[in-house]
FILUM-977312 format. One record per residue (C-alpha): residue number from 0; x, y negated, z negated. Coordinates in nm, 2 decimals. Example, Ala and Ser with C-alpha at 12.3 -4.5 7.8 and 13.67 -1.06 7.14 Angstrom:
BEGIN
<atom seq="0" px="1.23" py="0.45" pz="-0.78"/>
<atom seq="1" px="1.37" py="0.11" pz="-0.71"/>
END
This chain:
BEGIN
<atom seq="0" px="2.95" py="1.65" pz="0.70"/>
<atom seq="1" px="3.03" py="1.77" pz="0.43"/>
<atom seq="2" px="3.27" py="1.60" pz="0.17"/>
<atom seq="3" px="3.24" py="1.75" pz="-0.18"/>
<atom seq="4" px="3.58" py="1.57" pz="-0.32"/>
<atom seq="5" px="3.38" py="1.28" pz="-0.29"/>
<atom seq="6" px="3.02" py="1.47" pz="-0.38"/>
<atom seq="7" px="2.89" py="1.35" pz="-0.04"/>
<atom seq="8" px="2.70" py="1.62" pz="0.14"/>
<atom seq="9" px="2.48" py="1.58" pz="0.47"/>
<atom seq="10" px="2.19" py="1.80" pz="0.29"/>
<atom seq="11" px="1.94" py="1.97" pz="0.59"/>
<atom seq="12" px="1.59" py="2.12" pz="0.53"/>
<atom seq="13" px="1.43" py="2.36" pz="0.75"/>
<atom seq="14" px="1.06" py="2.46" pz="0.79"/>
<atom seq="15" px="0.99" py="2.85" pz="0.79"/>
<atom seq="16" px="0.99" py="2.85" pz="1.16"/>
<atom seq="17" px="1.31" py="2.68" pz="1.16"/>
<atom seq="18" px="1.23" py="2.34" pz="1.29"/>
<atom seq="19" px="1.42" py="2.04" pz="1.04"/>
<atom seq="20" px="1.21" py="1.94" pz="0.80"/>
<atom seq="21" px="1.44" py="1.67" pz="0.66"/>
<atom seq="22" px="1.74" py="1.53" pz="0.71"/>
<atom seq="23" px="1.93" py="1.32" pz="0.43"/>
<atom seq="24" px="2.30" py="1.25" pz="0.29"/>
<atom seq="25" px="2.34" py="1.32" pz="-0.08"/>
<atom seq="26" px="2.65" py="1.11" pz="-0.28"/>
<atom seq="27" px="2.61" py="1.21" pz="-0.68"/>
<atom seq="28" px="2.32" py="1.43" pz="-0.68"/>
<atom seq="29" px="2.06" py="1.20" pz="-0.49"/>
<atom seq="30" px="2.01" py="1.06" pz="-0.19"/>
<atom seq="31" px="2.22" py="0.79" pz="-0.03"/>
<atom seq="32" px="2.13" py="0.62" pz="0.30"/>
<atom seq="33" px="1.87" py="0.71" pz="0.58"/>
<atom seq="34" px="1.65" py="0.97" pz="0.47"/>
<atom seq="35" px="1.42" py="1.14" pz="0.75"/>
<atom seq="36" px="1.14" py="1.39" pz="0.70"/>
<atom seq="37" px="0.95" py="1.59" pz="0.98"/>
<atom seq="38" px="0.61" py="1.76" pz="1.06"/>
<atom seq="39" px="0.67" py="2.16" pz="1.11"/>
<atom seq="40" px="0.64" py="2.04" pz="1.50"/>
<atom seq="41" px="0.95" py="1.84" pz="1.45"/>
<atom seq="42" px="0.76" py="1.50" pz="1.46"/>
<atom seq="43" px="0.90" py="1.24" pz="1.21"/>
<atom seq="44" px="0.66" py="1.13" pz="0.94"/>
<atom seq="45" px="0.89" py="0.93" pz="0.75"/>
<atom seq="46" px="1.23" py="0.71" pz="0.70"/>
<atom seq="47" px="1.31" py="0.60" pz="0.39"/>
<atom seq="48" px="1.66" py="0.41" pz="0.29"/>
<atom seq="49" px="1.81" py="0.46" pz="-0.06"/>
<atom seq="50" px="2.10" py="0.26" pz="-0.23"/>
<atom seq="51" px="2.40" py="0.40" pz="-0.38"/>
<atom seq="52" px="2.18" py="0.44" pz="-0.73"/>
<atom seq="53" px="1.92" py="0.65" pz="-0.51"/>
<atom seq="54" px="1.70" py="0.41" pz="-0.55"/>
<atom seq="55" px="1.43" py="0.36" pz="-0.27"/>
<atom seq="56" px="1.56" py="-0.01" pz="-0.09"/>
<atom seq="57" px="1.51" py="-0.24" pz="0.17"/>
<atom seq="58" px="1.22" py="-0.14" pz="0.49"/>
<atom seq="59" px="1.10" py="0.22" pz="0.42"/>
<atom seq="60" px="0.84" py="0.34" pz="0.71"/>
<atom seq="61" px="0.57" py="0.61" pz="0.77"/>
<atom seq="62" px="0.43" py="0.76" pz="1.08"/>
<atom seq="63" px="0.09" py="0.82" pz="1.16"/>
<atom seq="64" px="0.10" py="1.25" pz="1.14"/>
<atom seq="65" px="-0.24" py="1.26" pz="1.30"/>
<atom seq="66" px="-0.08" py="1.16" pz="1.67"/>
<atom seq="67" px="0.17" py="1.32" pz="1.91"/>
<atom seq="68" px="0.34" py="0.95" pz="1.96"/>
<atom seq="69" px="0.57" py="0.83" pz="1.71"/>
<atom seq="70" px="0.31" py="0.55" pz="1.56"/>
<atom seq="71" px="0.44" py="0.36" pz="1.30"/>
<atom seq="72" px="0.12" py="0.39" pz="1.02"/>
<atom seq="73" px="0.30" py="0.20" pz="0.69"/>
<atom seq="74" px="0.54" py="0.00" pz="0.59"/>
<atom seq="75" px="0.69" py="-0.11" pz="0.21"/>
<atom seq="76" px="0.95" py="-0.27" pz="0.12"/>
<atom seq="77" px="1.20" py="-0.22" pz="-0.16"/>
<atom seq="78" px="1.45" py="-0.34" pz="-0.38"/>
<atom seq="79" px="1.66" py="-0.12" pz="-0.60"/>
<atom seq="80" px="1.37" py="0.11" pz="-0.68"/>
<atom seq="81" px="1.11" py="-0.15" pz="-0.69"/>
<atom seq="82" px="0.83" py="-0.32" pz="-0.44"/>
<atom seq="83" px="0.97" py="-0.65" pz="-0.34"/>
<atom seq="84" px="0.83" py="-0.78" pz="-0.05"/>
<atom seq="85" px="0.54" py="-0.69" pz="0.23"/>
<atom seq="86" px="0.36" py="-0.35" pz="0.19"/>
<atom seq="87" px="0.14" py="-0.32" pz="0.52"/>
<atom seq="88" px="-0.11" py="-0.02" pz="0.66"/>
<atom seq="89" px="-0.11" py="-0.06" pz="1.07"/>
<atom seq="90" px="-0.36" py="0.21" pz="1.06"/>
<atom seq="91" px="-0.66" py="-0.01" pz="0.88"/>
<atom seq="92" px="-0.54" py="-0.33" pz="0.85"/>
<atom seq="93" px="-0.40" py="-0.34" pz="0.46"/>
<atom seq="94" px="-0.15" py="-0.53" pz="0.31"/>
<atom seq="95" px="-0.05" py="-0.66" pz="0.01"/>
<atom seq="96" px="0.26" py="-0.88" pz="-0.11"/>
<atom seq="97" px="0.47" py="-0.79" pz="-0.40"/>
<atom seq="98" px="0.77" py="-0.95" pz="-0.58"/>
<atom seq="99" px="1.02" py="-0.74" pz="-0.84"/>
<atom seq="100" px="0.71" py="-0.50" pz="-0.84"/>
<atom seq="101" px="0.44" py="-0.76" pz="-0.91"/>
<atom seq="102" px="0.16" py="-0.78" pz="-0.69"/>
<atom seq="103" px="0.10" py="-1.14" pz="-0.59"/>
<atom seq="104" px="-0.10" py="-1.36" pz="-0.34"/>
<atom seq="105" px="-0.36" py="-1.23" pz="-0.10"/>
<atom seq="106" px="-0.43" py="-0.91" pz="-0.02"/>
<atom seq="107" px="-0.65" py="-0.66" pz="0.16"/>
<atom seq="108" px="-0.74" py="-0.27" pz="0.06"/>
<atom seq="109" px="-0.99" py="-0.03" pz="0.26"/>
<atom seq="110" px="-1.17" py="0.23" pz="0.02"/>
<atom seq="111" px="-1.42" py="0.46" pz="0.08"/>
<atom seq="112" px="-1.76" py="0.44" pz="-0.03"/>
<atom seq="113" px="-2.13" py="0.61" pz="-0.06"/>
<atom seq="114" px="-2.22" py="0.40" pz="0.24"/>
<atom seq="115" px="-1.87" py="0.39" pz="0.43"/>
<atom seq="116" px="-1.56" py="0.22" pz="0.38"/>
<atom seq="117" px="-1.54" py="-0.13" pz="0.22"/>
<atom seq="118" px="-1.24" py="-0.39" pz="0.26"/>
<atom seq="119" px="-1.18" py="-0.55" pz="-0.02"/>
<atom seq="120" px="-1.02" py="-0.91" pz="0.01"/>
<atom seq="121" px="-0.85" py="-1.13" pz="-0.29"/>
<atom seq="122" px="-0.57" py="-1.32" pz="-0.41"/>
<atom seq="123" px="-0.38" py="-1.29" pz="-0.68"/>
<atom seq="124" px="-0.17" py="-1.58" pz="-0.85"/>
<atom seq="125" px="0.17" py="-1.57" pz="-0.93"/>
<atom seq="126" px="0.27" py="-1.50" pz="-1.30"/>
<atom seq="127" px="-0.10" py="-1.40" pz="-1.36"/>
<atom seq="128" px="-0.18" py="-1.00" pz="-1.40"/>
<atom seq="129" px="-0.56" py="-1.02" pz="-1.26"/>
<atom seq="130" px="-0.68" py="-1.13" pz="-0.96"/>
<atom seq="131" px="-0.84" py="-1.49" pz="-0.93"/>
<atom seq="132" px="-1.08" py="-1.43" pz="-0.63"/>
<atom seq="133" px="-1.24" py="-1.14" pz="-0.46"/>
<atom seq="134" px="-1.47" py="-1.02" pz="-0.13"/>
<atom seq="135" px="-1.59" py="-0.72" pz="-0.04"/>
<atom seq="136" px="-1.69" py="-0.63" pz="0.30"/>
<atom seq="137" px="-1.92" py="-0.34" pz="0.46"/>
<atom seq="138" px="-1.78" py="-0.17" pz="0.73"/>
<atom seq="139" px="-1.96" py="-0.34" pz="0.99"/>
<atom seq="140" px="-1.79" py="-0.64" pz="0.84"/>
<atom seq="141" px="-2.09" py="-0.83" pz="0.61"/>
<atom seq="142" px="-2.03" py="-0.97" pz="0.29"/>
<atom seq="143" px="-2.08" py="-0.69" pz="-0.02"/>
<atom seq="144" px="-1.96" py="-0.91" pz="-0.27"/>
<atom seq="145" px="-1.80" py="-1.23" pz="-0.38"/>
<atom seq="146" px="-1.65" py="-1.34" pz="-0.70"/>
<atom seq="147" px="-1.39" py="-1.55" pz="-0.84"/>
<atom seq="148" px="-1.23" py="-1.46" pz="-1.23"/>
<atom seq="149" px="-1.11" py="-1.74" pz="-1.45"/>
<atom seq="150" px="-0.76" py="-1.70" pz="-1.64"/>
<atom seq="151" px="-0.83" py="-1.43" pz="-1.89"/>
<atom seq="152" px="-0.97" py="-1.19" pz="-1.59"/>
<atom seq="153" px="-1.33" py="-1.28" pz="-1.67"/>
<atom seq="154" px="-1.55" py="-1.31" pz="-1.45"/>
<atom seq="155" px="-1.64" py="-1.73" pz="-1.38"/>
<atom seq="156" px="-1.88" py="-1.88" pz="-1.16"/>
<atom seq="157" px="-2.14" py="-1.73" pz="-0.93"/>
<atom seq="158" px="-2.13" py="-1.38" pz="-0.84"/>
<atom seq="159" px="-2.28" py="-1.33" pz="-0.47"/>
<atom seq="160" px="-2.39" py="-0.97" pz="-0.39"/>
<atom seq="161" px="-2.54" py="-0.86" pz="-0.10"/>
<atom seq="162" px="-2.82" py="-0.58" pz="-0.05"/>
<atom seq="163" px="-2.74" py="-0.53" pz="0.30"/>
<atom seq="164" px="-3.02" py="-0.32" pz="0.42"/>
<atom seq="165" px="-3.06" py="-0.46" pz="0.79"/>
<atom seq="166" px="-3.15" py="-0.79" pz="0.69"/>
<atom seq="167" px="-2.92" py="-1.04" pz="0.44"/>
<atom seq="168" px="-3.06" py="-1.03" pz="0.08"/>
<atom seq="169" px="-2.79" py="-1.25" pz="-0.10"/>
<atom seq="170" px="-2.86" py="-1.24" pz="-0.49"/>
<atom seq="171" px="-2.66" py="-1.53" pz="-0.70"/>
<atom seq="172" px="-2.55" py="-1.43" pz="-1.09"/>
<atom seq="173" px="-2.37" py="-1.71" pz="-1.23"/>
<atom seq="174" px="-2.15" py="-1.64" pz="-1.52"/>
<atom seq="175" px="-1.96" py="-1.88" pz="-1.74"/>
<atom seq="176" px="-1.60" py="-1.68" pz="-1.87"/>
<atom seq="177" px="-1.75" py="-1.29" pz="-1.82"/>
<atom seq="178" px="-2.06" py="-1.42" pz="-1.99"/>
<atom seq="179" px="-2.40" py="-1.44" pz="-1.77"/>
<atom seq="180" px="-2.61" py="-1.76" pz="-1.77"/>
<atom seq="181" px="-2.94" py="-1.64" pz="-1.63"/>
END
């Protein structure tokens, strides 16, 4: 397709050994519609939807690159350019909820760390910018940390951390507003 009366083009990329790379239609210099991209094996690896402003809207999904299947890795959704809705990793587990770009309500995130990964649980409340209650995990799935925050993002309440070193060693700090008491 090509219409460039109505500056609507059907746009195709190729890798260097010819196999598309990405597929998209183009309406007033940026993208419009279903946008696909592909490996150099001609696997996809991503769909993505944009709106007539070529803004990134509605479902937009990601394939795991790392299989020969087409695994659907990650999902996040959109609204006119901004996260509005679920944000979800199939591959470990993550998720996170956001509305007209705010992060809100619980949420999980796996990060790397000197002794493995770590999932990080919490919950953040709507209208507030920090998050209220947090838990961190080892890998093999032990409490590394728990603490909740009071309103200003300070740190209220006890602080449990965990020396995990084959045996449970739970260590309690309480603090009062970000401030320790003891």
């Amino acid at each position: 397709r090509d219409y460039k009366g109505n500056k609507e083009v059907l746009r195709e990329k190729f890798h260097d050994t010819g196999v598309l790379k990405c597929r998209m239609d183009y309406k007033n210099a940026h993208p419009v519609g279903l946008v696909e991209t592909y490996d150099d094996s001609g696997r996809l690896i991503s769909q993505e939807n944009y709106n007539e402003k070529g803004q990134l809207n509605g479902i937009q999904k990601y394939f795991d690159e790392t299989t020969s299947e087409k695994k659907l890795e990650k999902e996040i959704s959109y609204l006119n350019g901004i996260k509005n809705g679920k944000e979800q990793n199939f591959k470990t587990g993550d998720f996170a909820h956001f509305e007209q770009g705010v992060q809100v309500g619980s949420f999980q995130e796996t990060t790397p760390h000197n002794d493995g990964k770590r999932i990080i649980k919490g919950y953040i409340k709507e209208g507030v910018s920090h998050i209220q209650s947090l838990q961190e995990f080892y890998s093999n799935g032990e409490l590394c940390r728990q603490v909740s925050y009071d309103k200003e993002g300070q740190i209220h309440g006890n602080e449990i951390t965990n020396s995990f070193t084959g045996e449970n060693r739970n260590h309690i700090t309480p603090y009062n507003h970000g401030v320790k008491n003891g």
